[in-house]
BAMITOR-672669 format. One line per field, with one value per residue: residue in one letter; residue number from 1; x, y, z of N, C-alpha, C in turn. Coordinates in steps of 0.1 Angstrom, whole numbers, plus 5000, padded with zeros to 4 digits. Atoms other than C-alpha are relative to their C-alpha. Example, Ala and Ser with C-alpha at 12.3 -4.5 7.8 and 13.67 -1.06 7.14 Angstrom:
% BAMITOR-672669
mimar	a, s;
lumdo	1, 2;
n.xx	5009, 4991;
n.yy	4988, 4989;
n.zz	5000, 5000;
ca.xx	5123, 5137;
ca.yy	4955, 4989;
ca.zz	5078, 5071;
c.xx	5009, 4992;
c.yy	5012, 5011;
c.zz	5000, 5008;
This chain:
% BAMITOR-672669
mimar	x, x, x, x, x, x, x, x, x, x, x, x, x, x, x, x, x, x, x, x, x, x, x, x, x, x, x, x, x, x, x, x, x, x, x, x, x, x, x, x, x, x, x, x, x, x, x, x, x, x, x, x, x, x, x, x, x, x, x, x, x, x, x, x, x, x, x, x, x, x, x, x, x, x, x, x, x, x, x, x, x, x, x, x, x, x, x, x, x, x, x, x, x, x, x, x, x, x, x, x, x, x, x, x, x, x, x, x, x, x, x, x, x, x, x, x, x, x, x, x, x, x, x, x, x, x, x, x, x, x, x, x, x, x, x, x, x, x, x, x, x, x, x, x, x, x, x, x, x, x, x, x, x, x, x, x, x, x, x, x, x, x, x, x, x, x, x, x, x, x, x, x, x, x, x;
lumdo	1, 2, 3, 4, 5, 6, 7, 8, 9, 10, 11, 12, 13, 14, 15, 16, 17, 18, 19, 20, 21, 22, 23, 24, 25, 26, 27, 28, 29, 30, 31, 32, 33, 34, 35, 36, 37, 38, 39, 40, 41, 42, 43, 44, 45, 46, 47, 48, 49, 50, 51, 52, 53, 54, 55, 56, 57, 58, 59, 60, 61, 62, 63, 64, 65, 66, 67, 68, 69, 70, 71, 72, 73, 74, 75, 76, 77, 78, 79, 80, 81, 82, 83, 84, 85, 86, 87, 88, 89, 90, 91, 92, 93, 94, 95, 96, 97, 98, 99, 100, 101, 102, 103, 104, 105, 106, 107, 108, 109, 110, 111, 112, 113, 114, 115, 116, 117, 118, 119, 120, 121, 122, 123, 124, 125, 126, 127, 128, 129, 130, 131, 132, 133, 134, 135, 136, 137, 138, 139, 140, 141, 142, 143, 144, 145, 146, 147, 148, 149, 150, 151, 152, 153, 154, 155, 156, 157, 158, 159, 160, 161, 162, 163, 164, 165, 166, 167, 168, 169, 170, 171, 172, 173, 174, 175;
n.xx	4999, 4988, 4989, 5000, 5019, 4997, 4988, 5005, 5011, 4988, 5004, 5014, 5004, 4988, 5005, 5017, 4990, 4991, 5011, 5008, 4994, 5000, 5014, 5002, 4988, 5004, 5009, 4997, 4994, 5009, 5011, 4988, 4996, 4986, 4995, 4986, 4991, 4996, 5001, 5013, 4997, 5009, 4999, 4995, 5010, 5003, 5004, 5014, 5010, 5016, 5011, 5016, 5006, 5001, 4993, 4995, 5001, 5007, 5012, 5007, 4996, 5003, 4990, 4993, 4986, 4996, 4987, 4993, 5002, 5009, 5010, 5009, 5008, 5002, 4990, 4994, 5008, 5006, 4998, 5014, 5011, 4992, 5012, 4999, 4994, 5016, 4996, 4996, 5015, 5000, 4999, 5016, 4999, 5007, 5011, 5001, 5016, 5009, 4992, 5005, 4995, 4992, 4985, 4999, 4984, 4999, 4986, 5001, 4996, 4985, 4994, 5009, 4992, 4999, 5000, 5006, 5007, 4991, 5000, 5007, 5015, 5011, 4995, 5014, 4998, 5012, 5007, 4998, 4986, 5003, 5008, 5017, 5007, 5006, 4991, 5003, 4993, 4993, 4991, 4993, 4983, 4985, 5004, 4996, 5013, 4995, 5011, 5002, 4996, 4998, 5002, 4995, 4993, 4987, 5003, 5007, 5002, 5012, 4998, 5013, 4998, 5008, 5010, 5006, 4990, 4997, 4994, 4989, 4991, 4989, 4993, 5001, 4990, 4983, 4991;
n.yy	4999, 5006, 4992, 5001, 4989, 4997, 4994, 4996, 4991, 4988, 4998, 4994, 4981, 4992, 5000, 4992, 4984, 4993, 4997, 4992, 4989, 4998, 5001, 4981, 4992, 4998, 4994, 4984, 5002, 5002, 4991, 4986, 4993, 5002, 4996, 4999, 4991, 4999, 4986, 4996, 4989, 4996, 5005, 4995, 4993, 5009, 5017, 4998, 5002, 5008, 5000, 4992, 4982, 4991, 4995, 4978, 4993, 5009, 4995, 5013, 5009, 5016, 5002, 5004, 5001, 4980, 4994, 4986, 4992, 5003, 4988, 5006, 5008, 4990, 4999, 5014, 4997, 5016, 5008, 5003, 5013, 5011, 5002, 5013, 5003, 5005, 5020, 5001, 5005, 5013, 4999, 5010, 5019, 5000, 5014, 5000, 5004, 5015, 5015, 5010, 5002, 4994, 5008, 4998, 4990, 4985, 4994, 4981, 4991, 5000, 5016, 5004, 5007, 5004, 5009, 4996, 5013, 5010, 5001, 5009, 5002, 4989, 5009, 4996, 4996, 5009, 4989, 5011, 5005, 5016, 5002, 5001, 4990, 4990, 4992, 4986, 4996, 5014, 4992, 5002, 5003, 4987, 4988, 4996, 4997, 5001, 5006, 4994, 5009, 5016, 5010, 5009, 5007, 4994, 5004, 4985, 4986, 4988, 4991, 4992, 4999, 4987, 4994, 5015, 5006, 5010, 5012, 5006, 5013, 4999, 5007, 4993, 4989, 4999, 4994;
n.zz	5014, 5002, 5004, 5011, 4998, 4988, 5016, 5006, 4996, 5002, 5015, 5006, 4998, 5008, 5010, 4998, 4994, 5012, 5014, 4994, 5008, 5012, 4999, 4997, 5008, 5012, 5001, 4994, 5009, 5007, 4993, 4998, 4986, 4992, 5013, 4996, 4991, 4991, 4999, 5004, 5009, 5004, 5010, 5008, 5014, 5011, 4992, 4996, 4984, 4994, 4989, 5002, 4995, 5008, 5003, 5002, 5015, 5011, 4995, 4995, 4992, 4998, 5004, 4991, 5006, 5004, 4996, 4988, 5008, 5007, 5000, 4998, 5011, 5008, 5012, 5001, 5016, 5000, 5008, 5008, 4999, 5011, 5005, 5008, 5013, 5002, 5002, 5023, 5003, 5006, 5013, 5011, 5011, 5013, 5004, 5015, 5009, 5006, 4994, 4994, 4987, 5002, 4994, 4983, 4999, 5012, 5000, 5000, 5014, 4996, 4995, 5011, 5008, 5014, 5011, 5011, 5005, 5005, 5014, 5004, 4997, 4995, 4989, 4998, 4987, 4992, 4991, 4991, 5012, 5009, 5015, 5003, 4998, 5010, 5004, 4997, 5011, 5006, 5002, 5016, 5000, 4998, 4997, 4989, 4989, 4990, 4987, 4985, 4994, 5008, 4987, 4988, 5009, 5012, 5014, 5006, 4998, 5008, 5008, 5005, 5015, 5004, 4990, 5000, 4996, 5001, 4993, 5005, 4996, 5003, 5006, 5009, 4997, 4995, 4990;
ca.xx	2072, 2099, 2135, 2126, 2086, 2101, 2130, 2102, 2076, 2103, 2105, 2071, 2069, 2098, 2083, 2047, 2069, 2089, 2057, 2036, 2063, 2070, 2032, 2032, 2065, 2050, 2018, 2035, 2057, 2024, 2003, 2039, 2038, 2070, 2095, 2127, 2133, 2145, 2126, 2094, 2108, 2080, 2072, 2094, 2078, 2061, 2056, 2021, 1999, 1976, 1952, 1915, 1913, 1908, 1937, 1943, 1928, 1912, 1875, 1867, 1874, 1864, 1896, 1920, 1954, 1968, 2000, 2018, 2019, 1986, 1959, 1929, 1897, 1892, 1928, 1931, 1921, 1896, 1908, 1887, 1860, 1870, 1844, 1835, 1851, 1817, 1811, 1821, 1786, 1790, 1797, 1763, 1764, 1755, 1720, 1724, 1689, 1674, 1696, 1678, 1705, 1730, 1770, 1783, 1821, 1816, 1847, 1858, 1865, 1899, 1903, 1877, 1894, 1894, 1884, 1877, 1850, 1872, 1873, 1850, 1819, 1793, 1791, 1751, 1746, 1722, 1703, 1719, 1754, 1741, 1728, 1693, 1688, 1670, 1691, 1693, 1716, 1744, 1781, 1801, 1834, 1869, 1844, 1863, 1840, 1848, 1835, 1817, 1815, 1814, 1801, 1810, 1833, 1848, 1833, 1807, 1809, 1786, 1793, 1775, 1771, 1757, 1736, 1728, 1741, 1747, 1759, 1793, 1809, 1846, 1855, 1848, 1869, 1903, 1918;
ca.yy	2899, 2883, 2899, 2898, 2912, 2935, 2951, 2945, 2966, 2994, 2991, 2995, 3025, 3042, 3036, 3048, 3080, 3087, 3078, 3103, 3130, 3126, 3130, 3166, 3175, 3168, 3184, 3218, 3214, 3211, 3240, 3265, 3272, 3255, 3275, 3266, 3297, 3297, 3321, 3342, 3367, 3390, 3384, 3404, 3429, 3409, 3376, 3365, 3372, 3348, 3356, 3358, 3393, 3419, 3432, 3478, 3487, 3458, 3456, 3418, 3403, 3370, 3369, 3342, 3354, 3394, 3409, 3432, 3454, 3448, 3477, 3482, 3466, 3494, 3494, 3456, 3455, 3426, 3391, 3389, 3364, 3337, 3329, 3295, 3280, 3276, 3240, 3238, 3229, 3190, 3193, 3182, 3149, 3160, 3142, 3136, 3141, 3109, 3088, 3053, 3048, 3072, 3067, 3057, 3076, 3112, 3123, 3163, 3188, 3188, 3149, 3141, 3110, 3113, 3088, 3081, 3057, 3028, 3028, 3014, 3014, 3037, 3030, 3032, 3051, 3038, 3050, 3024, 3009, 2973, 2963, 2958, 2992, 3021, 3034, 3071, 3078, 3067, 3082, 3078, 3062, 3083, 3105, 3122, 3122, 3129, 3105, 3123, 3094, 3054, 3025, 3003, 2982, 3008, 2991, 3018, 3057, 3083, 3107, 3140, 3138, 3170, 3178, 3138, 3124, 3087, 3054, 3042, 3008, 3011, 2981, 3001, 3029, 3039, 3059;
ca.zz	7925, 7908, 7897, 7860, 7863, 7886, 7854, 7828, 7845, 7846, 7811, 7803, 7822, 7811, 7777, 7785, 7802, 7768, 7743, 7767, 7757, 7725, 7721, 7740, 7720, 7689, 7697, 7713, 7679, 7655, 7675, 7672, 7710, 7712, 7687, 7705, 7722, 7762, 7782, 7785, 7754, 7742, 7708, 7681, 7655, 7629, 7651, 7656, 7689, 7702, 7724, 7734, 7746, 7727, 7708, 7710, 7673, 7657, 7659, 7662, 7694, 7684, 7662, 7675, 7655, 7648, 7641, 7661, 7631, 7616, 7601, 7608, 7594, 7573, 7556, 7550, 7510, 7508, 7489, 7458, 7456, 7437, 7407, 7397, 7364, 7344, 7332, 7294, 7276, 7260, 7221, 7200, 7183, 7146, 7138, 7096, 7079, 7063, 7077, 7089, 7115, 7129, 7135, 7164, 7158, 7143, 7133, 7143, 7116, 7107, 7117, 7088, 7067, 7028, 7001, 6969, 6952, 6933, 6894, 6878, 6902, 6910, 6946, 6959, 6990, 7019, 7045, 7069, 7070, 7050, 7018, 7032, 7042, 7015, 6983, 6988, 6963, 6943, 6938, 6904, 6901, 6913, 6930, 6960, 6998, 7030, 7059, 7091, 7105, 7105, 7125, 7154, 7127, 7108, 7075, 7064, 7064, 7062, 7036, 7022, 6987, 6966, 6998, 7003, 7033, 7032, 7041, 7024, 7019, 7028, 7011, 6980, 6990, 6989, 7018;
c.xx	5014, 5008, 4997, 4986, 5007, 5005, 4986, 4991, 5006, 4998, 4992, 4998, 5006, 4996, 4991, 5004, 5004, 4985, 4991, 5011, 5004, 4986, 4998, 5008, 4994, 4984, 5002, 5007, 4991, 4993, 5011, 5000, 5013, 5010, 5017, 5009, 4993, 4988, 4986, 5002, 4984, 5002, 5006, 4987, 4995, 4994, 4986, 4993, 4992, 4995, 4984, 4996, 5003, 5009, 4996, 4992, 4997, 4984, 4990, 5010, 5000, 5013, 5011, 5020, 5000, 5011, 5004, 4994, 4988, 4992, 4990, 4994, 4999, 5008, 5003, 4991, 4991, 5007, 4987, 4994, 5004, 4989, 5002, 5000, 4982, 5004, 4999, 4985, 5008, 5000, 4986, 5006, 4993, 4990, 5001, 4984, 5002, 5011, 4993, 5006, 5014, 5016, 5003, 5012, 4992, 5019, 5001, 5006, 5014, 5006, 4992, 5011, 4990, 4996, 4996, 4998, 5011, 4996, 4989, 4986, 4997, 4996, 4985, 5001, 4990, 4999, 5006, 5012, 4998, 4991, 4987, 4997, 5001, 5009, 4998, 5004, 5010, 5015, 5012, 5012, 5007, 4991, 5008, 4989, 5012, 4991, 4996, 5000, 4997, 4993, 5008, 5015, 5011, 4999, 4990, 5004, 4991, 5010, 4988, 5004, 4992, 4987, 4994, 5005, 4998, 5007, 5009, 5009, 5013, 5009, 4999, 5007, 5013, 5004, 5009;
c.yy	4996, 5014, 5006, 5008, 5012, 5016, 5000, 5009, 5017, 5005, 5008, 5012, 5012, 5000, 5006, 5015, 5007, 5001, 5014, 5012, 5006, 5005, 5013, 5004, 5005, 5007, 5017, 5002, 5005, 5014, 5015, 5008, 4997, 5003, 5000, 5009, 4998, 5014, 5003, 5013, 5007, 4997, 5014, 5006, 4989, 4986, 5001, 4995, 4995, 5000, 5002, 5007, 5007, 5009, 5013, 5000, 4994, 4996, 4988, 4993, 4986, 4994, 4994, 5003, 5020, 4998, 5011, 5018, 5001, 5015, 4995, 4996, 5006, 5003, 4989, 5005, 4986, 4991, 5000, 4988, 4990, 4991, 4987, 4997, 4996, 4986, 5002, 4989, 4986, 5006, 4993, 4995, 5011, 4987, 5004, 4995, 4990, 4989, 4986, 5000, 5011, 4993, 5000, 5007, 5007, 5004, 5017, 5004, 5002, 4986, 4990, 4988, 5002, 4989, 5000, 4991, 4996, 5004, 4994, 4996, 5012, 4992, 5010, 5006, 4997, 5010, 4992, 4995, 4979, 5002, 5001, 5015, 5009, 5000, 5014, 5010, 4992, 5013, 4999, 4998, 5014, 5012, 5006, 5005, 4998, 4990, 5011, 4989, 4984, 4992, 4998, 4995, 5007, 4999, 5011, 5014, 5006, 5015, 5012, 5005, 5011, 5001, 4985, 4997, 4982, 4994, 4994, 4987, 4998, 4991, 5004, 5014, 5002, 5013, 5005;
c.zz	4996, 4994, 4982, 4996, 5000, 4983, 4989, 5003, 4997, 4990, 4989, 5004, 4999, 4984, 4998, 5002, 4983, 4984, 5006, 4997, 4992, 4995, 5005, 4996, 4986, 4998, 5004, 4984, 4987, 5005, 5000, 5010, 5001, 4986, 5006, 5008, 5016, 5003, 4999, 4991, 5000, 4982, 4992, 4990, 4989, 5003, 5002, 5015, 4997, 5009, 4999, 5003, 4989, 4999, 4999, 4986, 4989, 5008, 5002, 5010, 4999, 4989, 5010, 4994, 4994, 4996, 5005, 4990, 4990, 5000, 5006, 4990, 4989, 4987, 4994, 4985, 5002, 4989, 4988, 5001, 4985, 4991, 4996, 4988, 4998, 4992, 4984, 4995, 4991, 4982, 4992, 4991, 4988, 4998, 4981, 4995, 4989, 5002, 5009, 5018, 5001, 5003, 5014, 5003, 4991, 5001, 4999, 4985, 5001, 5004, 4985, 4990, 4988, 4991, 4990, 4993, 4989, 4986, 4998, 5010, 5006, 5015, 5004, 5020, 5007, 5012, 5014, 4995, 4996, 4990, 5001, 5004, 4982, 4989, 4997, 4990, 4997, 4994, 4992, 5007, 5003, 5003, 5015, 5018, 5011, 5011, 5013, 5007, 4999, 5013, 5010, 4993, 4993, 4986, 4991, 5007, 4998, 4996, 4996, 4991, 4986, 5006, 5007, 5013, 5001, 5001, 4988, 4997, 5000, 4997, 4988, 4996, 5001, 5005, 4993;
């Protein structure tokens, strides 16, 4: 084997050597067998024993962790049970009676926009937001209405007009 093989081989196994340690360092490290102390100390008050024999005055052997100082089963208080968050029920869509078609934005209470039919026209209310649908009713000039809610567009509202509800044209409207 040549001079140069010979030195990298070395290398490599001096490498394999130090990754193969690092590797049981970091797993004695991770598992807290290895806590830096010199020595077969006994473990200090309060430190925790690990073993699989059956610890003096606790009453499951198949327990793999104690403390020195621990009660028994009897005096430990149980953790409470921890209840599951219940699932918040979905808000109902308002369905508006005699309405052809419904909106597709409702607006919440308290978010509700304002308006109020323009001067000068009596502004016909519909069962649908377009001219070809039904007229349902009809809502006098400078009357004040609240929208619940409006199309896709944003161009019609539906309003509810002494008990009516109906379809709005908010090019007829002033915000």
């Amino acid at each position: 084997m040549s001079e140069i093989r010979k030195k990298a081989m070395t290398r490599l196994v001096l490498c394999a050597v130090a990754l193969v340690a690092s590797i049981i360092f970091s797993v004695l490290l991770l598992s807290g067998t290895f806590d830096g102390k010199t020595g077969g100390s006994q473990p200090a008050s309060g430190d925790t024993i690990s073993s699989s024999a059956p610890v003096e005055g606790v009453d499951d052997p198949t327990a793999d962790s104690f403390t020195a100082e621990s009660a028994s089963a009897e005096e430990v208080p149980a953790e409470p049970e921890a209840t599951p968050e219940p699932t918040p029920e979905p808000t109902p869509v308002p369905e508006y009676e005699g309405l052809s078609v419904q909106p597709t934005t409702y607006y919440n209470e308290g978010e509700q926009p304002t308006y109020t039919v323009t001067d000068g026209n009596n502004l016909n209310m519909r069962g649908g937001p377009g001219t070809d649908y039904d007229k349902i009713g009809q809502v006098p000039a400078s009357t004040g209405v609240t929208a619940l809610g409006t199309n896709e567009d944003g161009s019609w509202v539906v309003v509810n007009y002494n008990g009516t509800y109906g379809w709005l044209k908010t090019e007829f409207l002033n915000g």
